[in-house]
ROKE-206684 format. One line per field, with one value per atom (N, C-alpha, C): residue number from 1; residue in three letters; x, y, z. Coordinates in nm, 3 decimals. Layout:
<pts>
num	[NUM,...]
residu	[ALA,...]
east	[X,...]
north	[Y,...]
up	[Z,...]
</pts>
This chain:
<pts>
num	[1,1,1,2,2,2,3,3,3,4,4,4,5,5,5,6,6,6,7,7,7,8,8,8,9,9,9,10,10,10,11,11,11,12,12,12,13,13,13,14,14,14,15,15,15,16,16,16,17,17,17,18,18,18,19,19,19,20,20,20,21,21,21,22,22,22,23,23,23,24,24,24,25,25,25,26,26,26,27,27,27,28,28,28,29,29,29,30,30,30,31,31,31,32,32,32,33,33,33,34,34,34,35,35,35,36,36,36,37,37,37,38,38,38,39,39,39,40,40,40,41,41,41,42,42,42,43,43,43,44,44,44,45,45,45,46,46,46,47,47,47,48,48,48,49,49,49,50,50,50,51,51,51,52,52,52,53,53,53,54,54,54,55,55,55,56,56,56,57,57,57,58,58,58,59,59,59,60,60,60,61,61,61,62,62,62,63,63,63,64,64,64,65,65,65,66,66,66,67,67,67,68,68,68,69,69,69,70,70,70,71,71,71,72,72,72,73,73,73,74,74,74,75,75,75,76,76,76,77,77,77,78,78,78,79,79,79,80,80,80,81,81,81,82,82,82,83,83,83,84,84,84,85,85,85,86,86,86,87,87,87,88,88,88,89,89,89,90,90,90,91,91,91,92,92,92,93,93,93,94,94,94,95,95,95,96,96,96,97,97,97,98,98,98,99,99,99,100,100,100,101,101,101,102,102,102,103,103,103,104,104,104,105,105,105,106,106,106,107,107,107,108,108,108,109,109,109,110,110,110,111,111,111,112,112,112,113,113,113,114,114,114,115,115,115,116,116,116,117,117,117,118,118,118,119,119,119,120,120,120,121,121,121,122,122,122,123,123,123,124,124,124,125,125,125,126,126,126,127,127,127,128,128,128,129,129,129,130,130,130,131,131,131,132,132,132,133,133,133,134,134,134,135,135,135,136,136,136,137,137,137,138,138,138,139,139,139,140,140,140,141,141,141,142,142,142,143,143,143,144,144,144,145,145,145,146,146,146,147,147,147,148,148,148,149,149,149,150,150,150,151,151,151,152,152,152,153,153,153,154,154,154,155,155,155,156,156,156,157,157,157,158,158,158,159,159,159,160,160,160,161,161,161,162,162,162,163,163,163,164,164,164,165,165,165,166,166,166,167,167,167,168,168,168,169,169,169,170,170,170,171,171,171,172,172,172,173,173,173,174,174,174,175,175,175,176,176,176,177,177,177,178,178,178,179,179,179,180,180,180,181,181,181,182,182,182,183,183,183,184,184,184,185,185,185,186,186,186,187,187,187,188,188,188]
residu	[UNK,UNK,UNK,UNK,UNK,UNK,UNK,UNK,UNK,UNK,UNK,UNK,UNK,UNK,UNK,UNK,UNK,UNK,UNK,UNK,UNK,UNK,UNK,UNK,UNK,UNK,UNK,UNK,UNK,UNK,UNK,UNK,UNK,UNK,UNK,UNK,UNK,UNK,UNK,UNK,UNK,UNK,UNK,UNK,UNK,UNK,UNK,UNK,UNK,UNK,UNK,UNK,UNK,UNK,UNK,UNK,UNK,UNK,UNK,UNK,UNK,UNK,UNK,UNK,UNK,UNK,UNK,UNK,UNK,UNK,UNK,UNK,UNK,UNK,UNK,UNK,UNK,UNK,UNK,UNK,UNK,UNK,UNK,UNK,UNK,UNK,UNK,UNK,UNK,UNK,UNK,UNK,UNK,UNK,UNK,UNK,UNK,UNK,UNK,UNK,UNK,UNK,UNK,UNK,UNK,UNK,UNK,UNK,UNK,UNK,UNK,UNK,UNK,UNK,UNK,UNK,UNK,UNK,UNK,UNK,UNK,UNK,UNK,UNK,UNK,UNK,UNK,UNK,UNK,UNK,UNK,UNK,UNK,UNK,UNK,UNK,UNK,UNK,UNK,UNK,UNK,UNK,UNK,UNK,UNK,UNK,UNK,UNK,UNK,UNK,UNK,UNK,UNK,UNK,UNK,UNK,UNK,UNK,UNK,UNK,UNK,UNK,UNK,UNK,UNK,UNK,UNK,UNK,UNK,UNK,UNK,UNK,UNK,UNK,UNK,UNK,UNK,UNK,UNK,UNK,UNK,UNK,UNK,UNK,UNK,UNK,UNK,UNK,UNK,UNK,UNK,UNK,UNK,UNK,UNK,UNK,UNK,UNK,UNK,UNK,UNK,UNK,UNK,UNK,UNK,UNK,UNK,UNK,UNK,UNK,UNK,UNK,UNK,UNK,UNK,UNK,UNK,UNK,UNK,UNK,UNK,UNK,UNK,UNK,UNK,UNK,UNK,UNK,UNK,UNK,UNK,UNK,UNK,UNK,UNK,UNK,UNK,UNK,UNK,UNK,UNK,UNK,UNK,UNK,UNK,UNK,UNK,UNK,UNK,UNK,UNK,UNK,UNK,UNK,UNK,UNK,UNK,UNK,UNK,UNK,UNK,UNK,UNK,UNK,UNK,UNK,UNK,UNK,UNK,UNK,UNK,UNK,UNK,UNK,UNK,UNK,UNK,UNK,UNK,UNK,UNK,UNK,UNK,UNK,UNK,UNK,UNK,UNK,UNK,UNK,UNK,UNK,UNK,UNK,UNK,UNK,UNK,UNK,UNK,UNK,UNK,UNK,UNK,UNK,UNK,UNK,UNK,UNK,UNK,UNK,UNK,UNK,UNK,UNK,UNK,UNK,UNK,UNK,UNK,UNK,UNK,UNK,UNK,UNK,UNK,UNK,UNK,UNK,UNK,UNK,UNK,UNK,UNK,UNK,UNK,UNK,UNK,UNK,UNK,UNK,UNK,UNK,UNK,UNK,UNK,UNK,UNK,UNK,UNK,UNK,UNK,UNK,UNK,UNK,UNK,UNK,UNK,UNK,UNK,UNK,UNK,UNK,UNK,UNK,UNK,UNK,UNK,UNK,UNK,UNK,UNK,UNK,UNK,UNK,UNK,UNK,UNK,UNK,UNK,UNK,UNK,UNK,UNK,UNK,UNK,UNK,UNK,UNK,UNK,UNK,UNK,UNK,UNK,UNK,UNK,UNK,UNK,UNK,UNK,UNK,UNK,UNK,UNK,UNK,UNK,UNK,UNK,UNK,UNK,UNK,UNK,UNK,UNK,UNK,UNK,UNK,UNK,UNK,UNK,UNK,UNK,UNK,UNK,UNK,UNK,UNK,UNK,UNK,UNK,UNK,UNK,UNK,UNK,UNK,UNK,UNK,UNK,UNK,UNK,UNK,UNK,UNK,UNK,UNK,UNK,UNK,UNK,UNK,UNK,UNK,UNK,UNK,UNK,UNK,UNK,UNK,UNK,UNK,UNK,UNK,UNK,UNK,UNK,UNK,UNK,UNK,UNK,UNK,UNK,UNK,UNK,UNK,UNK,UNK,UNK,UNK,UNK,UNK,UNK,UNK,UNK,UNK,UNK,UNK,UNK,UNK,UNK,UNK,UNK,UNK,UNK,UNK,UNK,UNK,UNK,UNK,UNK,UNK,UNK,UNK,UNK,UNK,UNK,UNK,UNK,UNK,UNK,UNK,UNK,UNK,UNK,UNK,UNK,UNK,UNK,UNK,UNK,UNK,UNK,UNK,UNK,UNK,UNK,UNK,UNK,UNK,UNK,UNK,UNK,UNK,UNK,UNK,UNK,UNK,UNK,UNK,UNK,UNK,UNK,UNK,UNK,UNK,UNK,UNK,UNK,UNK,UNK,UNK,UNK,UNK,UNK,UNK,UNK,UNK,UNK,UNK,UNK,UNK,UNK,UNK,UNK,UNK,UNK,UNK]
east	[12.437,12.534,12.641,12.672,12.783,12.749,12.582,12.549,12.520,12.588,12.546,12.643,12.809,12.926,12.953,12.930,12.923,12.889,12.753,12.717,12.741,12.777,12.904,12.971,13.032,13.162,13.089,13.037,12.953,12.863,12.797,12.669,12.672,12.535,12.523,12.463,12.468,12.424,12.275,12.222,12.085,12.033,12.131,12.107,12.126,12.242,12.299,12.190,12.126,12.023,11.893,11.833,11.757,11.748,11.874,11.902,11.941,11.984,11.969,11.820,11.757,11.645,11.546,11.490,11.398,11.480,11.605,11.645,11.638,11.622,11.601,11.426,11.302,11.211,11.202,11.308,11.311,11.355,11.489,11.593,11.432,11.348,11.229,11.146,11.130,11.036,11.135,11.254,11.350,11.382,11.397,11.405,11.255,11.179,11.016,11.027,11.105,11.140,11.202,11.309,11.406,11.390,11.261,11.241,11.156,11.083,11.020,11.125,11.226,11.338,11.426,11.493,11.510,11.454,11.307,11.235,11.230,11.197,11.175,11.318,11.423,11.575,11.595,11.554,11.573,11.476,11.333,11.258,11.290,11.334,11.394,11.521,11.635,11.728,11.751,11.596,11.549,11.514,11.413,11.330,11.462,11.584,11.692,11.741,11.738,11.767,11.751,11.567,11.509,11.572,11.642,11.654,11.682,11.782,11.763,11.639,11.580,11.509,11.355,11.300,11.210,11.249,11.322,11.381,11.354,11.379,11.289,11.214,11.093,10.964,10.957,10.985,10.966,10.929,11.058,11.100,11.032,10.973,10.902,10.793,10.732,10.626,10.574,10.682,10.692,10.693,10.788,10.809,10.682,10.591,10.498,10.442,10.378,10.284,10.398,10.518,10.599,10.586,10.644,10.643,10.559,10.438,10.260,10.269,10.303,10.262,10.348,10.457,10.553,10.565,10.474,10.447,10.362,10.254,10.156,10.203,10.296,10.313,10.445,10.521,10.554,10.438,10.375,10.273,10.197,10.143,10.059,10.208,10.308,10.425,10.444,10.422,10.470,10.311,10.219,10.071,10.110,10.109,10.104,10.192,10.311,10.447,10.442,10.349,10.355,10.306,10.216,10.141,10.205,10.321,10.409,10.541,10.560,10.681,10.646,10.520,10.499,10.432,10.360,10.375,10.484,10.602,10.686,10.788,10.789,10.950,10.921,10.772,10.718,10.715,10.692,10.658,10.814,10.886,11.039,11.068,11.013,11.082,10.998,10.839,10.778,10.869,10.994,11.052,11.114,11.158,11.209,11.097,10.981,10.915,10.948,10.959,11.059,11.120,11.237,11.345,11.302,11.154,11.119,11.045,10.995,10.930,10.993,11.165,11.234,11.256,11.313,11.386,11.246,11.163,11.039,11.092,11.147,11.153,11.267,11.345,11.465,11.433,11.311,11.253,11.231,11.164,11.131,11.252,11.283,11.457,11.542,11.537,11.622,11.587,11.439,11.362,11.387,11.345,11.390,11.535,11.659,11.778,11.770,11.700,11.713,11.672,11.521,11.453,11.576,11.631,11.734,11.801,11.908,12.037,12.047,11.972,11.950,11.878,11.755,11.666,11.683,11.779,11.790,11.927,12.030,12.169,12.192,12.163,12.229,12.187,12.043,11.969,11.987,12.057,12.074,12.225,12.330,12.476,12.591,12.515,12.622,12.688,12.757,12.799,12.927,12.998,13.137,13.052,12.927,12.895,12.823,12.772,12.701,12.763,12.894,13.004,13.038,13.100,13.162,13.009,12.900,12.788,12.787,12.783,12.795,12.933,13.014,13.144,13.153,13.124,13.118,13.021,12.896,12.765,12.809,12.851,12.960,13.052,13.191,13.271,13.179,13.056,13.027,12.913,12.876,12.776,12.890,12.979,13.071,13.162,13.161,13.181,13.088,12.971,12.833,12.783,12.783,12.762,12.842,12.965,13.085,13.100,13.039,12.998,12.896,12.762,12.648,12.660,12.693,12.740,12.833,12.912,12.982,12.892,12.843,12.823,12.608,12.580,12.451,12.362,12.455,12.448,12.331,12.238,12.165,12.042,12.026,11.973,12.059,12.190,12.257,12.322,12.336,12.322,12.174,12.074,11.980,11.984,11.968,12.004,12.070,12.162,12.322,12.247,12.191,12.129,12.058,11.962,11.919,11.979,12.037,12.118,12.204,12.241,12.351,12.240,12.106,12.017,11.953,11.977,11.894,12.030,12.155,12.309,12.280,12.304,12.264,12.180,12.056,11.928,11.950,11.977,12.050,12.187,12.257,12.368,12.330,12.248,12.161,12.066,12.010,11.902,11.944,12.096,12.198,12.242,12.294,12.387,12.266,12.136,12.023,12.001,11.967,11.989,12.098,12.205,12.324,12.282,12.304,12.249,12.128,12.013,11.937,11.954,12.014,12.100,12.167,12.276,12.321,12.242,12.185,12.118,11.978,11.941,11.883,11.988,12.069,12.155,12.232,12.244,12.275,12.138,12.030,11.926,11.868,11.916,11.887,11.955]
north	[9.067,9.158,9.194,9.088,9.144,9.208,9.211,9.346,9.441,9.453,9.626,9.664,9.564,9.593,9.638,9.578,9.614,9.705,9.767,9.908,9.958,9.979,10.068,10.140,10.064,10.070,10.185,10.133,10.120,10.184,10.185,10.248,10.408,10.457,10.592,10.595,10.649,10.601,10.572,10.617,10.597,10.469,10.408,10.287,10.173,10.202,10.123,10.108,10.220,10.220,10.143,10.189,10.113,9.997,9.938,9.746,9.706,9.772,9.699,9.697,9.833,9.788,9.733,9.679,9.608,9.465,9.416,9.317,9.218,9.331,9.277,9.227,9.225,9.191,9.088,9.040,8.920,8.830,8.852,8.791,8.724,8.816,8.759,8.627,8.619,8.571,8.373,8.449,8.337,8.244,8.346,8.289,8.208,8.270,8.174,8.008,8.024,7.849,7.791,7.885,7.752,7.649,7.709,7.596,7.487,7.476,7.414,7.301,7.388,7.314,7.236,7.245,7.210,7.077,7.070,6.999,6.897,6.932,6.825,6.729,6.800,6.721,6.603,6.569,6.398,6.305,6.393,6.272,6.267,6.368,6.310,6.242,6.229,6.165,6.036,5.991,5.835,5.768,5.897,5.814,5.782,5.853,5.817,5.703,5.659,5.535,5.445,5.438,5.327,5.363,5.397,5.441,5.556,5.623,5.696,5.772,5.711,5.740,5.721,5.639,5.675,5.822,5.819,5.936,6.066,6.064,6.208,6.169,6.083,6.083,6.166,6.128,6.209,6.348,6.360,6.511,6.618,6.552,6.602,6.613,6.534,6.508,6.632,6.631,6.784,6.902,6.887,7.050,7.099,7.002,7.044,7.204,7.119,7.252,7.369,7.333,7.436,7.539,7.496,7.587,7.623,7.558,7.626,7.730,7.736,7.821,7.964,7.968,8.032,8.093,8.010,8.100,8.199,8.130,8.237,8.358,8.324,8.456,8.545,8.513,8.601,8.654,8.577,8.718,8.786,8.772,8.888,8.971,8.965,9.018,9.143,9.057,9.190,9.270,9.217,9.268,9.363,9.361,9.453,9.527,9.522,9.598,9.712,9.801,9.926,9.934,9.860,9.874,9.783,9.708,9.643,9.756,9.802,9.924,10.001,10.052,10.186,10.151,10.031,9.957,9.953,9.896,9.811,9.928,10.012,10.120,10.270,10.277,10.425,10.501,10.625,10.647,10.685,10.691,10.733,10.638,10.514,10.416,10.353,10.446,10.408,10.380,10.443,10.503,10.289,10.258,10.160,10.012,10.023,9.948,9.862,9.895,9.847,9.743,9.738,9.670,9.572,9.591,9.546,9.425,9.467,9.297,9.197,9.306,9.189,9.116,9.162,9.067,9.005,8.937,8.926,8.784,8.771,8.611,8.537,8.645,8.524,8.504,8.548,8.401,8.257,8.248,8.133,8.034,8.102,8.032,8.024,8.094,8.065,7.908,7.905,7.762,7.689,7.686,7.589,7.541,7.580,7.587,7.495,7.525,7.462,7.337,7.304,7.150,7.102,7.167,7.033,7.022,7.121,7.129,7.041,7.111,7.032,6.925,6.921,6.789,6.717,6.722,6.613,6.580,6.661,6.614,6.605,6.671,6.638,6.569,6.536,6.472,6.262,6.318,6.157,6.104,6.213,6.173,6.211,6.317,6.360,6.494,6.526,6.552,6.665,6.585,6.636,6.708,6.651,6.677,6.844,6.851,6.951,7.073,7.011,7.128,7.211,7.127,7.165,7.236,7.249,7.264,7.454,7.417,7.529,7.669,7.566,7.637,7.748,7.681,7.736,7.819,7.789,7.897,8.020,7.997,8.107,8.202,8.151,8.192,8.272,8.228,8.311,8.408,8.367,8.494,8.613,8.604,8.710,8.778,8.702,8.739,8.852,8.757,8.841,8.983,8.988,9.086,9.170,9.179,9.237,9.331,9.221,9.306,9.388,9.280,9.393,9.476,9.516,9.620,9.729,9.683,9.791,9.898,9.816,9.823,9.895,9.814,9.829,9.848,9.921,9.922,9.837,9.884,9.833,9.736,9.769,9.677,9.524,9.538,9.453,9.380,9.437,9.372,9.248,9.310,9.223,9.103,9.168,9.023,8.916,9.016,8.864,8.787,8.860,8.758,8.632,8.683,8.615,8.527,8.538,8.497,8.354,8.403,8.286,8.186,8.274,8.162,8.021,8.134,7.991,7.898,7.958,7.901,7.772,7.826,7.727,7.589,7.638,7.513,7.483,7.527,7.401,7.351,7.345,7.292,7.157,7.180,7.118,6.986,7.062,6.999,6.881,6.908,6.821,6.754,6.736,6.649,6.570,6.609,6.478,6.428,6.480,6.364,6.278,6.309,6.218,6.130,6.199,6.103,5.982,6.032,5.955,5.827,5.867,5.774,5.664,5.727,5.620,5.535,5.568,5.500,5.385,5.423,5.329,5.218,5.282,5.173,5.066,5.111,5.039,4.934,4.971,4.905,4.793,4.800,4.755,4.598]
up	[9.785,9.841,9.740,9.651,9.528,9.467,9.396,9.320,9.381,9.505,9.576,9.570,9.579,9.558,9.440,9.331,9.179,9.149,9.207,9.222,9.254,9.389,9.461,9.415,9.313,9.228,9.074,9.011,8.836,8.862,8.967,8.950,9.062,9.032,9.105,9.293,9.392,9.509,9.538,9.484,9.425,9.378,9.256,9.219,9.329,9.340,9.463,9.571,9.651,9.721,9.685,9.566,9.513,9.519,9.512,9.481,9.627,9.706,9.782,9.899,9.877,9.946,9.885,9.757,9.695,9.635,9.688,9.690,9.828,9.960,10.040,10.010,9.960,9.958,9.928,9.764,9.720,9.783,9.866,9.957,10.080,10.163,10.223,10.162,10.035,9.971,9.898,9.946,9.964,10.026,10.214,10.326,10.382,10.323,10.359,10.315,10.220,10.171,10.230,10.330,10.379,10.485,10.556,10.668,10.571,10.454,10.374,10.352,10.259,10.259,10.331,10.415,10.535,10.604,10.608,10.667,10.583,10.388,10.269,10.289,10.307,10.281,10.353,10.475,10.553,10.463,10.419,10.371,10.265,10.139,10.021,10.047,10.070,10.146,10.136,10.245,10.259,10.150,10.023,9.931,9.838,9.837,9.718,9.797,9.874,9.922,9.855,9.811,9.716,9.617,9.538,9.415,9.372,9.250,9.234,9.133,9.063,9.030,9.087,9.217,9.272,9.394,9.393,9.470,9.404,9.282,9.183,9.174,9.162,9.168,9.237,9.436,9.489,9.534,9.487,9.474,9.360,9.234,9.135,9.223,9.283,9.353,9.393,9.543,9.585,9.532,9.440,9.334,9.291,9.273,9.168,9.228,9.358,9.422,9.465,9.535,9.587,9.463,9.323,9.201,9.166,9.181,9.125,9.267,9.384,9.478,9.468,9.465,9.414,9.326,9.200,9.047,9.025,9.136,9.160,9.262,9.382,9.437,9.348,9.265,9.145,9.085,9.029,8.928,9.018,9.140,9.261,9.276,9.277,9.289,9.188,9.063,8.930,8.888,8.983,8.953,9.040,9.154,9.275,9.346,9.204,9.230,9.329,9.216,9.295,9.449,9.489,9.602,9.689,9.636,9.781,9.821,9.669,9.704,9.821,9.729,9.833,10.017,10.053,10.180,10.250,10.171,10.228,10.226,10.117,10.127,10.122,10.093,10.100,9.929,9.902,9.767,9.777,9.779,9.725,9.670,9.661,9.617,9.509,9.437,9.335,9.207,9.178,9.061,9.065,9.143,9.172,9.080,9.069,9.016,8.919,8.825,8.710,8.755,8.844,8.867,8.966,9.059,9.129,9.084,8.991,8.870,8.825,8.820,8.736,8.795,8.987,9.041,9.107,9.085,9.132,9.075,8.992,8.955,9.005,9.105,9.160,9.236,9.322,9.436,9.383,9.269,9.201,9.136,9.080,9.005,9.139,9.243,9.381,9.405,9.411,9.522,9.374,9.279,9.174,9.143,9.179,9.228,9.332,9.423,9.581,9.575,9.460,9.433,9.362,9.259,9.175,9.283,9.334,9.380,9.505,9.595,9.750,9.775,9.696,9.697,9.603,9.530,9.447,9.454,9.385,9.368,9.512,9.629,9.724,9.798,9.800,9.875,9.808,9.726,9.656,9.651,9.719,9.790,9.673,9.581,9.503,9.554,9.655,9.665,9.607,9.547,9.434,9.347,9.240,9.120,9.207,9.313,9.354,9.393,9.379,9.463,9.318,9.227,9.098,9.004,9.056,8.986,9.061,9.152,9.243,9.235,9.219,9.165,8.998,8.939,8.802,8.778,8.885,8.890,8.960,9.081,9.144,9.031,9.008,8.888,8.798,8.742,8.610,8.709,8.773,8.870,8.880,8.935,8.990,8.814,8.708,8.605,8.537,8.540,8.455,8.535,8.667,8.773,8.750,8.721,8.657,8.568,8.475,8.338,8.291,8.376,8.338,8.462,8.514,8.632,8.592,8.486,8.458,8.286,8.261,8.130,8.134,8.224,8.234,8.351,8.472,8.613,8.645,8.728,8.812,8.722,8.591,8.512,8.526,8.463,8.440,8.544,8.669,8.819,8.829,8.791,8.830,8.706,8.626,8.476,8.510,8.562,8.616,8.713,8.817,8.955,8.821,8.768,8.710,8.593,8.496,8.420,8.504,8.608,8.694,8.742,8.798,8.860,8.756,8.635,8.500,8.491,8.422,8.408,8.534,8.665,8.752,8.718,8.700,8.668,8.584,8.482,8.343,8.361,8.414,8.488,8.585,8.690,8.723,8.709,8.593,8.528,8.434,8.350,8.284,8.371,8.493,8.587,8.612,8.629,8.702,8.602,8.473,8.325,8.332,8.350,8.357,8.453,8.555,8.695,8.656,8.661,8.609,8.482,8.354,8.275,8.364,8.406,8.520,8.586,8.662,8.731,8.638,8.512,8.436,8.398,8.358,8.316,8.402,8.556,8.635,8.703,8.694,8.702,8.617,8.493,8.367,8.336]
</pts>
């Protein structure tokens, strides 16, 4: 919804249009995870109980297939661009293709977000570290959206989605290294 605002603003009504109806597709391909999600979070939860590090076993466990399933419906995604556009939004919206591939990968970096963030840091009682992880991903999302919005409209709208979603997972991905450290060394 911020890069439609950004566009609003930076970009032409057209663009603006564009992004927000082939963002709602990705936004679908998002919401299909959350009852997945949802449902994974009590039983990862329990397994950080044992440990924090049998607790990412876990959770790696899980990731594996969610991300092999997911990886594959991205590339049927950027294969079959054109023929979900024109299904799903009609031929006015072929020109849209392009932009429709790119954001084809923030379903994936969304649910990979969701495995560190929710099934792991939060599902293991970090709490604080998840908030302040979340915070600074926020801050520079609404920065970068900003910029490539002003500078590179509706290209640079989608970059940022993306750009904040990786910023995120390596943010992430560093706090469960830490985490994990910890927890060897308290085991040890």
């Amino acid at each position: 919804a911020f890069g439609i605002v950004i566009l609003g603003i930076f970009g032409t009504y057209e663009e603006c249009g564009e992004f927000s109806a082939i963002s709602k597709i990705s936004g679908v391909l998002v919401m299909l995870f959350y009852p997945i999600g949802q449902a994974m979070f009590p039983y990862h939860s329990r397994m950080f109980l044992n440990g924090f590090s049998y607790g990412l076993k876990k959770v790696i466990n899980s990731a594996r297939y969610i991300i092999l399933v997911y990886t594959a419906i991205t590339i049927l995604i950027m294969i079959f661009a054109n023929e979900i556009i024109y299904l799903v939004l009609g031929a006015t919206y072929l020109t849209s293709t392009f932009y429709f591939r790119l954001l084809a990968i923030v379903p994936l970096l969304s649910i990979i977000s969701n495995l560190l963030g929710t099934q792991i840091v939060l599902a293991s009682g970090n709490l604080v570290g998840y908030n302040k992880i979340f915070m600074i991903t926020g801050l520079s999302h609404i920065v970068i959206t900003f910029i490539g919005g002003y500078y590179m409209q509706i290209i640079g709208v989608i970059f940022a989605n993306i750009f904040s979603l990786i910023i995120n997972i390596v943010l992430l991905l560093v706090y469960i290294r830490i985490l994990n450290k910890i927890n060897c060394e308290l085991t040890q």
